[in-house]
N, C-alpha and C positions, 0 to 999 in steps of 0.2 A: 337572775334578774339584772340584768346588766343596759344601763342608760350609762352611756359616755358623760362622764366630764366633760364640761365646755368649756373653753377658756377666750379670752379677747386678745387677740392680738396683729398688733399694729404695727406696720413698717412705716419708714420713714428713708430714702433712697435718692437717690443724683433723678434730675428731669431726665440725663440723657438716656439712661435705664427705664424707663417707666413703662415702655412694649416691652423689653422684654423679660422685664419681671413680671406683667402681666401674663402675658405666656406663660410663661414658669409656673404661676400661680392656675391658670385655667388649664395647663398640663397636668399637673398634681391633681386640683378638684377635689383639695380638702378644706378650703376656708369659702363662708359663706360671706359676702363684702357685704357692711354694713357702715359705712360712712358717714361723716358728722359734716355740719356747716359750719364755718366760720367767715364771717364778714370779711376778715380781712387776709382770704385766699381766694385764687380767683378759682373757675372749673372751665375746662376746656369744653369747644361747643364743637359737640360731634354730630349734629342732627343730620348734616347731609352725606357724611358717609356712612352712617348708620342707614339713611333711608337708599343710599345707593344698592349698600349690599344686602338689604330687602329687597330692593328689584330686582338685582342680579339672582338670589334664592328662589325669589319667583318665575324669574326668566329658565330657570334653570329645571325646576321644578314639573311646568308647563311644558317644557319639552319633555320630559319623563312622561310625564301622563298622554302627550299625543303617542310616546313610543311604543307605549302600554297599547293604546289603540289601533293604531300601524303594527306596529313589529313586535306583536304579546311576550312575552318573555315566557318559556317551561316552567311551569308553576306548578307545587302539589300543596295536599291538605297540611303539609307538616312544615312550609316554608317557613311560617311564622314562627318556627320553634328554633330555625337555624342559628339567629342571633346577625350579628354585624360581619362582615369581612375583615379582616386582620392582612392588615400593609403596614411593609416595613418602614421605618421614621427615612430612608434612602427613596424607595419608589415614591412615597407620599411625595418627600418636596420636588423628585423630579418629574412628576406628572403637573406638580403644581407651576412649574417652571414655564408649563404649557397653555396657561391657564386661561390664558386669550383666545388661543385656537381652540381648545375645548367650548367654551363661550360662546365664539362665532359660530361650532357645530349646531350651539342652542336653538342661536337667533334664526339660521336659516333652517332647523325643524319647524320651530315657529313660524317664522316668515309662510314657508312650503307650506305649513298648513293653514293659514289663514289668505290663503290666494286659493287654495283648495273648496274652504270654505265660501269663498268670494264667488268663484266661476259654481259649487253648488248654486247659489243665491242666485246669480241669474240663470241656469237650469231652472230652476221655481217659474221663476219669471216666463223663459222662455217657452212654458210647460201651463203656464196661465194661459198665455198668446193662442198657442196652439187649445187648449179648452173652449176659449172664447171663438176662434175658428170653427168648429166642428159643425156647430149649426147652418154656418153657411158652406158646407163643401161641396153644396150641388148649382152655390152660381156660378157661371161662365162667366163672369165679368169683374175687373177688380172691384172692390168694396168702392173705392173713392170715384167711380166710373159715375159721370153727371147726365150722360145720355149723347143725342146726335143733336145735329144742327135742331130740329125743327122736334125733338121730345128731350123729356126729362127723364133721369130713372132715380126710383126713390127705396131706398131700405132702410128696412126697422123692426122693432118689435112691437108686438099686441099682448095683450091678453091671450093665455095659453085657450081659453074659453069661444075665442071668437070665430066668426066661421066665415066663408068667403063669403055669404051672400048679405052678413051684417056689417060687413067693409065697403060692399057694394052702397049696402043703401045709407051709409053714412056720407059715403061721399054725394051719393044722388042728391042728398035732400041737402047740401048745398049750391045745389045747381038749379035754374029752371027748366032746362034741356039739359039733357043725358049726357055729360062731359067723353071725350075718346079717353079712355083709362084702359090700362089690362092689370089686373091686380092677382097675384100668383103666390099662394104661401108654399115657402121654399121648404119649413122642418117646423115641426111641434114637437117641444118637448113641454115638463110640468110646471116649467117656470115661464115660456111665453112661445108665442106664436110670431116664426120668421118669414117678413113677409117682406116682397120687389113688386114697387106698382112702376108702371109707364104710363107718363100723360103727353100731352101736347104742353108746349115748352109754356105758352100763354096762360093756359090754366092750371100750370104745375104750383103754383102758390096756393091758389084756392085750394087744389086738391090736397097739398101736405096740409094746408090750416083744416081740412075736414078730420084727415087723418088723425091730427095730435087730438082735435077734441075728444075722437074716440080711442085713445091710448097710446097712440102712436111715438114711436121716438128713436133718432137714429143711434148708430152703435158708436161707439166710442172708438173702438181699434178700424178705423176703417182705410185698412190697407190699399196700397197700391199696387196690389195681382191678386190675381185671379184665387182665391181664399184654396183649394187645392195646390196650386203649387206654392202658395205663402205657407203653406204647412211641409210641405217637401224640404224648403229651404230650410225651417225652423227646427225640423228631425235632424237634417243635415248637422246644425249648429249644435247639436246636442248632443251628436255623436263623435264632433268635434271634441270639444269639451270632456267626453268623458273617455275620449282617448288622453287630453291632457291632462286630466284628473289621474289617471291611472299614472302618467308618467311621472307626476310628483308625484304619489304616493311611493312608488316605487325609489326615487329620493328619499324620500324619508328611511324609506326602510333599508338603504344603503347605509344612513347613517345608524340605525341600533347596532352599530358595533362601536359605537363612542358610547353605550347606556351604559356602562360601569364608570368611564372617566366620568357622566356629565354626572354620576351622583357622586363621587369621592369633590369633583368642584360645589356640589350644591354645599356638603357637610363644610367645605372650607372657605365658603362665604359664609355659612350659619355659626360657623364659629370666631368670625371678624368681625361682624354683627355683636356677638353676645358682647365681644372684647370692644369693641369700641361704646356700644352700652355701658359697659363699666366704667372706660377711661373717662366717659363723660359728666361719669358722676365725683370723680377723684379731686380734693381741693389742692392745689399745688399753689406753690411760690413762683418765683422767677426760677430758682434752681433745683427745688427740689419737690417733690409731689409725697403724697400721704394716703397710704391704703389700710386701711382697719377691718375687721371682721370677725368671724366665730370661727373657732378650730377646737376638734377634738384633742385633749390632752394629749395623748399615745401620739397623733399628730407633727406635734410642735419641731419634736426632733428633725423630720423631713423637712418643714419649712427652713429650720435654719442648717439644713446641710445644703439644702436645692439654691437657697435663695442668698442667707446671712453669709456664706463665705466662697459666692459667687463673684457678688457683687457688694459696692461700697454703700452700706448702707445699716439703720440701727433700727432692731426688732425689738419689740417692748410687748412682756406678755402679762396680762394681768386678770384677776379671780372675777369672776362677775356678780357685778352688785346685784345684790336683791331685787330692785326692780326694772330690770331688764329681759326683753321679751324673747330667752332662749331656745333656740333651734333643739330639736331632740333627733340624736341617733340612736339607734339601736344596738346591739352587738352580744349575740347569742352565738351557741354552739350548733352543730346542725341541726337538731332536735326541733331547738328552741325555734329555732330560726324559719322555721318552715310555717308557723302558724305568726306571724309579725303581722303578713297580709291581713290576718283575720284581727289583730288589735288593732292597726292601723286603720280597716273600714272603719270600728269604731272610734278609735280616737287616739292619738298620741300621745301618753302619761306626760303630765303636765310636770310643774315644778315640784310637787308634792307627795307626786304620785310614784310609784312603783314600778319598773317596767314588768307586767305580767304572764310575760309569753311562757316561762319557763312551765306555771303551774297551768297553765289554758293550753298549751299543746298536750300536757298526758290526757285531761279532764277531756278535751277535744277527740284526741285520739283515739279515749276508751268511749264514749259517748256514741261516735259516728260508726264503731264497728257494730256497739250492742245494737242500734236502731238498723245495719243494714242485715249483719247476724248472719250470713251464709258463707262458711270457708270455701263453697269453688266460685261467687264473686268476690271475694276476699283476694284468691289468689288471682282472679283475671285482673281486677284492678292495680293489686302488687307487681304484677309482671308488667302489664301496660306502660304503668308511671318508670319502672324499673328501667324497661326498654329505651324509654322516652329519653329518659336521663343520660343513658350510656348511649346515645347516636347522636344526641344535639347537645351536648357539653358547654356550647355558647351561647344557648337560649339567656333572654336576659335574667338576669336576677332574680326579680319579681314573679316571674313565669316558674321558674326552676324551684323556688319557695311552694309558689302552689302544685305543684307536681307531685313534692318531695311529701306535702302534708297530705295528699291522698295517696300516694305510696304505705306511709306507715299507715293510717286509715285503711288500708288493704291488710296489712297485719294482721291488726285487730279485729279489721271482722273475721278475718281466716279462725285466728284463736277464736272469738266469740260462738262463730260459728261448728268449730268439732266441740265448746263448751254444750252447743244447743243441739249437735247433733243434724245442721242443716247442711246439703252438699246439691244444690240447683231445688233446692225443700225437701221432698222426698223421692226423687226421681232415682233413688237404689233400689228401694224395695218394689216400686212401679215397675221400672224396667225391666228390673228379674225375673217377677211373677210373670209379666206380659212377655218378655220373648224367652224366657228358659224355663217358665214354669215351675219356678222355684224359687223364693221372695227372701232376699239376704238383705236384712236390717243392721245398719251402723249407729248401735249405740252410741247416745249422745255422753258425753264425758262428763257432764254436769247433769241436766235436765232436759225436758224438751219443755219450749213454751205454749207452744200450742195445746198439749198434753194438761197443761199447769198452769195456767195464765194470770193467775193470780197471786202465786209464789213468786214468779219474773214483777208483777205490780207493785208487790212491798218489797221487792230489791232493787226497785226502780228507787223509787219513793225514799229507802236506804242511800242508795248511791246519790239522790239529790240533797237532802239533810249533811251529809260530807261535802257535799262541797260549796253549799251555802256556809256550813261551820268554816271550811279552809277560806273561803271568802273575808268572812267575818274575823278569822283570826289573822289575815292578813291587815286588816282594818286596826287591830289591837296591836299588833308588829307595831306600825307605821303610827300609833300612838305613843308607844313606849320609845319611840325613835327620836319621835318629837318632843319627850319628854312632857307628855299630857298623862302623867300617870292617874289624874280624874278621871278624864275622857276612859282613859283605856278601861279602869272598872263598872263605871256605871254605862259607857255604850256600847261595852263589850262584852265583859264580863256577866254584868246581868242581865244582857240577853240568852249569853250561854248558857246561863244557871235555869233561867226562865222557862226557854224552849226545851234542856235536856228536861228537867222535872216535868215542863208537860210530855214531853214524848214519853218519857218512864209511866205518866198518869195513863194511858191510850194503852199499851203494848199490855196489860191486865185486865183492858175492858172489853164489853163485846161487840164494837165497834171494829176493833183488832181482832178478835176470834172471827165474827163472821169473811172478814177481808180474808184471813190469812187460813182459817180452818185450824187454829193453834192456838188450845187452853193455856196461856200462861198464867201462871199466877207468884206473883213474887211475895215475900215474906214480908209481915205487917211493918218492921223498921225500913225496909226499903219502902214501904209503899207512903208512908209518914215522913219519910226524907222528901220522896218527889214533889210531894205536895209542898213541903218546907221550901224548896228548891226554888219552885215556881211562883209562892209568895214573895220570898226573898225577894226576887230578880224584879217581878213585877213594884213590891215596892219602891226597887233602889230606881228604877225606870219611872215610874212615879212623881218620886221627889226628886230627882235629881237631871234629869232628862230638858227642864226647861231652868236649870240653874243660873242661865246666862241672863235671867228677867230679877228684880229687886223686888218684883211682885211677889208676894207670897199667892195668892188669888191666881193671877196670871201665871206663875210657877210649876201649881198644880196643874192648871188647864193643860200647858206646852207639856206637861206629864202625859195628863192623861189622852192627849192626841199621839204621842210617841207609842202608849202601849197599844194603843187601837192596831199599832203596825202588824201587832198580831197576825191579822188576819192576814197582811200581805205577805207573811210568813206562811201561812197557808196556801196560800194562791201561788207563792214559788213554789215551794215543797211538792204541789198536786200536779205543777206542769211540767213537773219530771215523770211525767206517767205517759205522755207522749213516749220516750222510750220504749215502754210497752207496746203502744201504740202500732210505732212504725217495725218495733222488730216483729210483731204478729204481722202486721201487713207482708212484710218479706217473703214471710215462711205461706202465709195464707196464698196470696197470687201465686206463688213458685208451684204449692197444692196445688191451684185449678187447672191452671198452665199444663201440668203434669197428667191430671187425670184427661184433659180436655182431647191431649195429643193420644193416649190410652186409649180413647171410647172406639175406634177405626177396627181392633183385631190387631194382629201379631202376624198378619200375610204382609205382603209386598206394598198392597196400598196403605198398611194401616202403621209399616215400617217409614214411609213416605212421608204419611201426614202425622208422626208422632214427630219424626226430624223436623218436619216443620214450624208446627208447633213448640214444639221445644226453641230452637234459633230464634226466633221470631218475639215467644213470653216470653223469654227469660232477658233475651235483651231488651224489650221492652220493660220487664218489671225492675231489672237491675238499675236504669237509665232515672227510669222514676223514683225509683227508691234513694238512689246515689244523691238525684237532687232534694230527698224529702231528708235526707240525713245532714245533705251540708247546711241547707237552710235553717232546718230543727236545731241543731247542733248549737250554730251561730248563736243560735236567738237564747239559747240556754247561757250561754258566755255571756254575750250583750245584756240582757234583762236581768235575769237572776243572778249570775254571781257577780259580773261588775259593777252591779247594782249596790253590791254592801259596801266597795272601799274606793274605787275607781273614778275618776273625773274625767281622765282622757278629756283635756283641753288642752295638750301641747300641741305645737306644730311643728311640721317634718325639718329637715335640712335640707338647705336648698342649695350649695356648693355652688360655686364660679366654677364652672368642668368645659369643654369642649362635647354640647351638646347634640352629639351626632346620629342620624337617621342610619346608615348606610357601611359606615366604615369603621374600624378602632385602628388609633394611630399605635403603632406597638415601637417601643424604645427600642435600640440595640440594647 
């Protein structure tokens, strides 16, 4: 159970050192900066090179993701496991040395794609024009054509509804005599009717004013040719255009062979960024500046060999007062270490608290094998995580944790599973019978549950009782730690008295017989203890439980709502039957699965669709089950046992580190 000592400590340093002590310190990425105010230091104002190299990370960023687009990089499903690139502290600075022409590769990805983008955007356009054309591709004349000396000519749209001879008489009936009109609809489509009238130039006014009354109205794009060959032109333009689209793209993809420099410069903006983030919070004098923070004890050593006899300057390290809001690490062995992810969703042990991982990775481990309970997913699982580990050694941390806890999780179900007797459910003795005609069963080494399911129920219900008590007695630890040796008997202790004497009361009654099929009967002194046991406990819970009140009245009440918890002892203890639960589901599905691929025959087709069936269940049951166990599992850690001692209200360590996407800078 290992939570790092914190310690504070504070340097104090020449102005002219202050980069690159910082460096040094965001090299290292063991002290979290936590700085003070003081009126009379001033703090350096870094906001515009802070927001520079924001732009620049963006700039940079932006062109990775157009290169993703243009120039996809060889990708598989296991990239994500590979971890960061490892360059030497030599190549880094001499790449970095280039950092401009890297840069400018950015700006002109960028730039190339956003002219790219550009000439798209008139394509649209150019691709509106030509839409808006189509209707008229059967006039001979341009759009903006007014007619000859002595007629007019008129285009427009109508109603898709209207017909030539309601055009006709729209115009008639504003004539007294029958005006010289030719009125010609050129294309209907469902949105309107395209119509070229001719009149005489004198009565072209009256005639367009008849026309608008009846829906008339000229087009908007009214070009200057012949609407066929204004679309000949416009195809032309587009095929322009996307020859020059092709030729910048193909720029671009010249340049994804800068995509590794432009990401080692994004990481070395994002880490000038973080550093001048910091700088700008540091309060200095005229000569000298002042950096404070949290560092792991084991720590301290490093800072003052990296930093205190580097450079001129005085470290001062000191104990942290009690009410100070301290950082929490971690630091377990591999075991332990592997289940942190799983305390950390819940909560980081606070100032008081305990760090729990060591007892929640066995409790975990044996948990997640019983509920998945089959040794040949047990072993695919184990080999999986196993493989994974030994090909990507540089997966991050956090990744490599989780791998590592369903690794050992593969173990244990393997054990659980020759305990149960389960190897894909019973697909041994299926198999046999069905293709050799002679049905070889592998004795399970404990029991079978399927067989028993009620014998695995009161050993569920066993193994939850344990580790609600290791709970609880971790609760009593962390009492007598503190020197509450009240606390620790009356919230501890008589609980323990309490619930053992009632479970002793239960395991003689026929409550327990029918559950288990197993006449106990214990001798009249023990069974007159249990009972003693159970009073005791409940009285010392009673009266002493709300002690903290000068009520006598009130004292008893806060009593008697503590013992009411009873029942929530109840309610944890019965939801370790989920264990049950999900290891019959295992072995149940694995069953169907099995007979399902069986029903076909033992010929060619029924060797076919048993292979099938089988690949297809079992990964399917294994998939579902794997997530019904880590969930299950969780929620048993989370709710019931953190429940008896646990507060998880610390918060993590957040280290001054060189915060990189893409690269690790590695020292000589």
């Amino acid at each position: 159970m290992a939570k790092l000592q914190m310690q504070r400590v504070s340097i104090c340093a020449m102005k002219k050192n202050r980069k690159a002590i910082l460096e040094r310190l965001q090299n290292l990425g063991v002290m979290e900066i936590n700085t003070f105010d003081d009126d009379e230091l001033e703090k350096m104002d870094t906001f515009e090179a802070r927001q520079r190299f924001e732009k620049q990370v963006a700039l940079v960023e932006n062109a990775l993701e157009i290169l993703a687009q243009y120039a996809p990089a060889k990708t598989s499903l296991f990239d994500g496991l590979k971890g960061k690139e490892d360059i030497s502290k030599e190549n880094y600075e001499t790449l970095i040395s280039n950092r401009e022409e890297i840069l400018n590769s950015a700006k002109e990805i960028t730039l190339t794609h956003k002219e790219i983008e550009e000439i798209k955007a008139s394509q649209v356009k150019i691709e509106n024009q030509i839409e808006g054309l189509t209707p008229w591709l059967s006039l001979d004349v341009p759009m903006n054509y007014e007619g000859t000396n002595k007629t007019a000519l008129m285009i427009g749209t109508m109603s898709n509804e209207i017909t030539l001879e309601e055009i006709y008489s729209a115009i008639y009936e504003q004539f007294e005599e029958e005006p010289a009109v030719d009125v010609t609809i050129i294309n209907k489509d469902k949105d309107a009717s395209y119509v070229s009238v001719i009149a005489l130039k004198e009565e072209a006014e009256k005639v367009e004013e008849a026309l608008r009354l009846a829906g008339f109205s000229r087009p908007s794009n009214r070009v200057d040719e012949v609407p066929s060959k204004y679309k000949e032109n416009l195809e032309a333009q587009i095929l322009s255009r996307e020859s020059t689209i092709k030729e910048k793209k193909e720029q671009i993809v010249a340049l994804s062979k800068k995509r590794e420099e432009l990401k080692l410069i994004a990481d070395y903006y994002r880490i000038r960024k973080d550093k001048y983030e910091v700088l700008g919070k540091l309060p200095q004098s005229e000569r000298t500046f002042f950096v404070s923070g949290y560092v792991a004890a084991e720590k301290i050593p490093v800072i003052q060999d990296k930093i205190g006899s580097r450079y001129n300057c005085a470290i001062d390290v000191e104990e942290i007062k009690e009410d100070e809001d301290v950082p929490v690490i971690l630091e377990n062995g591999t075991f332990a270490s592997s289940v942190e992810g799983v305390v950390e969703s819940y909560g980081l042990p606070g100032k008081n608290d305990i760090d729990p991982s060591k007892i929640t990775a066995f409790f975990y481990v044996v948990f997640f094998g019983l509920m998945l309970s089959d040794a040949a997913y047990g072993l695919i699982v184990f080999l999986a995580c196993f493989i994974v580990i030994k090909k990507f050694p540089k997966m991050s941390a956090a990744m490599k944790q989780s791998i590592r806890l369903f690794m050992y999780c593969g173990i244990s179900t393997m054990v659980w599973g020759i305990l149960f007797g389960g190897y894909f459910g019973d697909v041994i003795p299926i198999a046999s019978k069905l293709f050799f005609g002679h049905e070889v069963t592998v004795k399970p080494a404990w029991f079978a549950p399927l067989d028993d399911p009620m014998r695995l129920l009161i050993y569920s219900l066993a193994f939850g009782l344990i580790h609600l008590y290791v709970g609880l007695g971790i609760k009593g630890y962390m009492a007598i730690r503190d020197k509450d040796m009240v606390g620790f008997i009356f919230d501890v202790v008589c609980w323990f008295v309490m619930v053992t004497g009632l479970v002793l009361m239960l395991i003689p009654s026929q409550i327990f017989v029918s559950m288990s099929q197993m006449d106990v009967v214990f001798p009249d002194w023990l069974s007159a203890t249990a009972k003693g046991m159970a009073i005791v406990g409940a009285l010392g819970i009673l009266l002493m439980a709300g002690r903290r009140s000068k009520n006598f009245g009130l004292r008893l009440a806060l009593g008697a709502y503590d013992l009411y918890n009873i029942t929530g002892w109840l309610s944890d203890v019965l939801s370790y039957s989920r264990l049950l639960a999900l290891g019959l589901a295992t072995g149940v599905v694995a069953s169907v699965v099995n007979q399902m691929g069986s029903m076909a025959g033992n010929g060619v087709l029924g060797i076919i669709i048993f292979v099938f069936a089988f690949i297809v269940g079992h990964i399917f049951n294994m998939a579902i089950n794997l997530l019904g166990a880590y969930v299950h599992t969780c929620r048993l850690q989370y709710v019931e046992f953190f429940g008896k001692f646990y507060e998880g209200d610390g918060r993590p360590f957040n280290p001054f580190k060189e915060n990189t996407n893409y690269i690790d800078v590695k020292e000589e």
